[in-house]
NULUM-716973 format. One record per residue (C-alpha): x, y, z; residue in three letters; chain; residue number from 1. Coordinates in steps of 0.001 Angstrom, whole numbers. Example, Ala and Ser with C-alpha at 12.3 -4.5 7.8 and 13.67 -1.06 7.14 Angstrom:
// residues 2
px py pz resn chain resi
12300 -4500 7800 ALA A 1;
13670 -1060 7140 SER A 2;
// end
This chain:
// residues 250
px py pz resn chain resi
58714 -58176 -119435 UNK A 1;
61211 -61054 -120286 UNK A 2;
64716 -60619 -118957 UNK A 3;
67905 -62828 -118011 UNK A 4;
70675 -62165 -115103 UNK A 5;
73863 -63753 -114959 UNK A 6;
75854 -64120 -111996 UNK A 7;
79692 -63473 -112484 UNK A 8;
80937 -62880 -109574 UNK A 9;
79263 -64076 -106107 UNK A 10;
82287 -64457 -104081 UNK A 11;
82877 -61197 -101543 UNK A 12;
86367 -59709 -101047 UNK A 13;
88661 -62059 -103404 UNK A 14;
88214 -64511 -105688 UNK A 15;
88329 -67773 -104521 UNK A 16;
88242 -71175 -106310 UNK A 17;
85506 -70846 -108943 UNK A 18;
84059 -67576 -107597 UNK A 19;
84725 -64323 -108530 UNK A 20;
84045 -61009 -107011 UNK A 21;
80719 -59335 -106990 UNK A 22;
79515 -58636 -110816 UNK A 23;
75938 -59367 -112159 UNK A 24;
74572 -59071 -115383 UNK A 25;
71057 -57970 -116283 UNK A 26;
69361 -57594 -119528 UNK A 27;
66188 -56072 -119590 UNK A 28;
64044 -54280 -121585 UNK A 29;
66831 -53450 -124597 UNK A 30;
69400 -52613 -121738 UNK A 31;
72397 -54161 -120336 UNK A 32;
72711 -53452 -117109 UNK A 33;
76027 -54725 -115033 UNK A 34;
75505 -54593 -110843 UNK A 35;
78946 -53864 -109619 UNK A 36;
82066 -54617 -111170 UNK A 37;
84575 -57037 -109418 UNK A 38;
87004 -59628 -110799 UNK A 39;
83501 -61388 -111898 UNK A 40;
84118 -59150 -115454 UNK A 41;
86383 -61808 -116332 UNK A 42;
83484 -63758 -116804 UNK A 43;
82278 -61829 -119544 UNK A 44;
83997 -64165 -121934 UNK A 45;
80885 -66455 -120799 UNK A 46;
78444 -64660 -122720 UNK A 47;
79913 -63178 -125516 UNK A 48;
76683 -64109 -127831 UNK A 49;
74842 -61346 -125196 UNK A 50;
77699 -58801 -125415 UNK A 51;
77468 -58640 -129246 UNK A 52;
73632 -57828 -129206 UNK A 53;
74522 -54187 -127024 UNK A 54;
76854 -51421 -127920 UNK A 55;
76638 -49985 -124490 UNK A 56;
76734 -51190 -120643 UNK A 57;
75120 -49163 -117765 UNK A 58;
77500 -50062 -114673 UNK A 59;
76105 -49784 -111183 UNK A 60;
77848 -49470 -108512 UNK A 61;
77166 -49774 -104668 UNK A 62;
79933 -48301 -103479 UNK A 63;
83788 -48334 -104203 UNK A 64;
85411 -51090 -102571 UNK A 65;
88021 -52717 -104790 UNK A 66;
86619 -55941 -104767 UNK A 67;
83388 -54355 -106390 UNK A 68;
85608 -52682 -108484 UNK A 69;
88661 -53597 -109965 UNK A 70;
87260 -55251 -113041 UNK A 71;
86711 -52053 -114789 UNK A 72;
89788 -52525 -115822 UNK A 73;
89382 -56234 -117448 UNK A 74;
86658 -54057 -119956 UNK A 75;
88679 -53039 -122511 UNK A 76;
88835 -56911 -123330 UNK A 77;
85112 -56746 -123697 UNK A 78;
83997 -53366 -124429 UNK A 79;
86866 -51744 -126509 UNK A 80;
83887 -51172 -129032 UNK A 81;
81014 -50245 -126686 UNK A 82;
79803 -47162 -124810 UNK A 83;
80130 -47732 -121171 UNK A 84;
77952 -45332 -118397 UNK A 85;
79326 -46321 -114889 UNK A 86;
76518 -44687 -112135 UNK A 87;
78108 -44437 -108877 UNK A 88;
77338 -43168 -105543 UNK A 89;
79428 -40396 -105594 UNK A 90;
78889 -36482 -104246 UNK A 91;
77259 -35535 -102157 UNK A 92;
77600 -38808 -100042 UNK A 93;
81237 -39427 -100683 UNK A 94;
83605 -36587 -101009 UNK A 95;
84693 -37055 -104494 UNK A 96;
82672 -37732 -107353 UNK A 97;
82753 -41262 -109256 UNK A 98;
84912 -40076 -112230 UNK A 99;
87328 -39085 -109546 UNK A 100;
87612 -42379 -107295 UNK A 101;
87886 -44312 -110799 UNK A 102;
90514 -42089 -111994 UNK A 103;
92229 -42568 -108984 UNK A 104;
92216 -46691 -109393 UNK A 105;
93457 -46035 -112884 UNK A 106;
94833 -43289 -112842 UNK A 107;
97849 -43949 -115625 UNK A 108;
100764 -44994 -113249 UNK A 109;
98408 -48127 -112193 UNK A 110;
96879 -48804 -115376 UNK A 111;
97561 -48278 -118421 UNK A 112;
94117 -47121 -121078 UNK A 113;
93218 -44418 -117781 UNK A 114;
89734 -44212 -116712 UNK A 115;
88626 -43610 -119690 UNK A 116;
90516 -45765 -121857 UNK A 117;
89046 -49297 -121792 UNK A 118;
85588 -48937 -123727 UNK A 119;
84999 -46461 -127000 UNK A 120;
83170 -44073 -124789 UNK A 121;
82993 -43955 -120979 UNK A 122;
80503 -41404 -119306 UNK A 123;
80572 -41196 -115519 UNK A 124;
77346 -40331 -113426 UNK A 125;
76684 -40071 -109818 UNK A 126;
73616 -40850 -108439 UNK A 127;
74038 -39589 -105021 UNK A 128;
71845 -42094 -102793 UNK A 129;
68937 -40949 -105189 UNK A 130;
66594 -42955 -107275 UNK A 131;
67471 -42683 -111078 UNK A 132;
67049 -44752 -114370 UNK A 133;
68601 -46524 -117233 UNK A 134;
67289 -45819 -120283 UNK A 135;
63408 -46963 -119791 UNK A 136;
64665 -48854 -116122 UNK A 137;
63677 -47705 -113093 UNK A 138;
66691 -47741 -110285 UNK A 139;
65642 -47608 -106363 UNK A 140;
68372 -46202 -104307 UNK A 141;
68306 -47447 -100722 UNK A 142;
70738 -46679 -97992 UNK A 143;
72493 -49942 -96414 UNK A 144;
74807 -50103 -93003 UNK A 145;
78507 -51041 -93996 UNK A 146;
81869 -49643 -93179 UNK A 147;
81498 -46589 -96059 UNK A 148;
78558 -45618 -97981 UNK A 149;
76983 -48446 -99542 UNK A 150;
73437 -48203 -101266 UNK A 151;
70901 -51080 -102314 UNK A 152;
69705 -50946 -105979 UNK A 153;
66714 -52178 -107110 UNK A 154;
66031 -52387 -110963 UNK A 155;
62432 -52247 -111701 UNK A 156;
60308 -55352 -110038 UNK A 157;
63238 -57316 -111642 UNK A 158;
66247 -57525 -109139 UNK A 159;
67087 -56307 -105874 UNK A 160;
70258 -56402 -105250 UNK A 161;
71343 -55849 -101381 UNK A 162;
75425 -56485 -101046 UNK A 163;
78185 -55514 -98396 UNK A 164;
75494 -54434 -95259 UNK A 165;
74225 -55910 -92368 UNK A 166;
70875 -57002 -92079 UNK A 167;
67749 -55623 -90055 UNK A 168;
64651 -57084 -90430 UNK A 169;
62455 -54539 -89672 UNK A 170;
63604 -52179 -92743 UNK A 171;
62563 -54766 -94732 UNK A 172;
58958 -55480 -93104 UNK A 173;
57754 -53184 -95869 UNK A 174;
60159 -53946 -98760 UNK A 175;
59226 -53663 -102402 UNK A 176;
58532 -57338 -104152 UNK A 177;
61114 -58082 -106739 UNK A 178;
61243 -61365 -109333 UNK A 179;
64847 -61867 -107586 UNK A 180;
66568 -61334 -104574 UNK A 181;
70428 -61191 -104509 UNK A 182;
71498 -60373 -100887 UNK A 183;
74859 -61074 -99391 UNK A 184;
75629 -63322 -96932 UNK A 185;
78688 -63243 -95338 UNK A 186;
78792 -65284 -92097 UNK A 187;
76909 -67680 -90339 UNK A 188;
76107 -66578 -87216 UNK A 189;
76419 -62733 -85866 UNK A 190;
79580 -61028 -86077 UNK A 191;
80779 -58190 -87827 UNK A 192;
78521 -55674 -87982 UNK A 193;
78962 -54780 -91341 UNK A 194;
77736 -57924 -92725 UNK A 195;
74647 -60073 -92553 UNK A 196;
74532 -63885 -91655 UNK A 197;
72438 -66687 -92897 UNK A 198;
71173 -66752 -89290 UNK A 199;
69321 -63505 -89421 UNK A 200;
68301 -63941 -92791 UNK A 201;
66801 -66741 -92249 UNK A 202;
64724 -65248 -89364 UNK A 203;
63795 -62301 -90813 UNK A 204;
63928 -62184 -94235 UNK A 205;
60310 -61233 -95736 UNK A 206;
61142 -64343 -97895 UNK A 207;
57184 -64277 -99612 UNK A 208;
58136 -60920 -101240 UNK A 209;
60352 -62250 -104025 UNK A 210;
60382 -65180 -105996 UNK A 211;
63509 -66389 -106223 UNK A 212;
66790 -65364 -103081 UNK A 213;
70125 -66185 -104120 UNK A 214;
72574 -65396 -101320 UNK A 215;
75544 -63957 -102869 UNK A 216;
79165 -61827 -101760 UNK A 217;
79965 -64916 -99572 UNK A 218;
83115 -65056 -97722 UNK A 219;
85553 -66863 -98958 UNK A 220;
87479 -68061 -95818 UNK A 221;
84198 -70844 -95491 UNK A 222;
85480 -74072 -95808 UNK A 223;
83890 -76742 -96993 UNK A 224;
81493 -77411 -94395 UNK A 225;
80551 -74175 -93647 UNK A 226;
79436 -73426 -96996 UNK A 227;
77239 -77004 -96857 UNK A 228;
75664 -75617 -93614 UNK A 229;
74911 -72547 -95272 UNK A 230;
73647 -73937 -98472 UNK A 231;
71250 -76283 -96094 UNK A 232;
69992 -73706 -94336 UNK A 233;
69596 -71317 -97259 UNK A 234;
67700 -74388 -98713 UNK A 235;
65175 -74833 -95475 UNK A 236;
64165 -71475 -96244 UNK A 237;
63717 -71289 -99675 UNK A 238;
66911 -69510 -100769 UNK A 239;
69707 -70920 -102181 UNK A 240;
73928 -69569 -102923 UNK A 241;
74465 -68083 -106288 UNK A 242;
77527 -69911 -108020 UNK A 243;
78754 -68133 -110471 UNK A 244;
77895 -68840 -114145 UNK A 245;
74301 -69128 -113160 UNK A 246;
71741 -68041 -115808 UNK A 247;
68440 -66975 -114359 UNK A 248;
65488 -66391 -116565 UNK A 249;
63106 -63418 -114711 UNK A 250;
// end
């Protein structure tokens, strides 16, 4: 099966200089599938010729932080004329349901088109930490370690997409192979706990399970030099940081 991810958005928490929040674009399979929704939506602009083929997005979302997010409401520049499905963690994990912690980010004194205003049709789902699919896509629902509920998603054998947790090798001795990796990477070395570091990715990351590891969400308080040691470590071990406006062929 032939399919193509973009990355939009690889930066974690705010934009910074040529990176935009977490937002990846899959299509696969007839579908168009977006992983998480941050400022990287802006992007969209970057592949309008792909937008034009689909008249409806399947948004996935790993949990609700804003910076995974807020670019639901940059759609209506892209999607005005689309049907949009946004599948969210939701009840019974989180309190409220998806439609309900949208709503409340867009609710009409913060943004103007509402929740349901910035595509022709917007249908919201909640998968509820269980597996589900997209049209003919399979969706693998793991649970990940972070400050709120946050769930890995894996589409298919396609992508596996692992963002805002910390990192334990041994849950992923027995991982699932997929064409591509996207896993965060937030710090070097250990600290917080919510997070995972290139250090412990690079020691226990099962890295002959997928073909290609882009390290992704990174933070953007690296400077210049810590993002060269992480990029040359990344490299020693056969992974390498997205940048955004990749195109990746699966």
């Amino acid at each position: 099966m032939d399919a193509t991810l973009w990355v939009l958005g690889s930066a974690g928490w705010m934009p910074k200089a040529g990176q935009e929040t977490s937002c990846f674009l899959l299509e696969a399979q007839g579908q168009l599938v977006m992983l998480d929704a941050g400022t990287g939506v802006a992007n969209l602009g970057l592949v309008a010729d792909v937008l034009r083929r689909h008249d409806r997005i399947s948004i996935l979302l790993s949990h609700y932080h804003l910076d995974h997010l807020v670019g639901l409401m940059y759609l209506k520049r892209f999607a005005a004329d689309k049907r949009v499905d946004v599948y969210g963690p939701g009840q019974p994990v989180y309190p409220k349901t998806t439609e309900e912690y949208v709503g409340d980010m867009l609710q009409d004194a913060l943004y103007s088109s509402g929740p349901s205003g910035f595509a022709r049709e917007v249908h919201y789902h909640d998968y509820g930490g269980r597996d589900f699919s997209v049209g003919e896509l399979p969706v693998a629902v793991r649970a990940q370690v972070h400050s709120s509920p946050s769930f890995e998603l894996r589409v298919g054998d396609l992508v596996t997409y692992a963002t805002d947790t910390s990192f334990d090798a041994a849950s992923w001795e027995d991982c699932p192979s997929s064409r591509l990796l996207l896993h965060e990477c937030w710090q070097l070395g250990a600290g917080d706990p919510r997070h995972t570091s290139i250090e412990a990715l690079a020691a226990g990351l099962p890295r002959s399970r997928f073909g290609r590891v882009l390290l992704i969400h990174h933070n953007p308080s690296w400077d210049a030099g810590e993002r060269s040691e992480a990029g040359r470590t990344a490299a020693r071990h056969g992974m390498e940081l997205a940048r955004d406006g990749m195109e990746i062929s699966l």
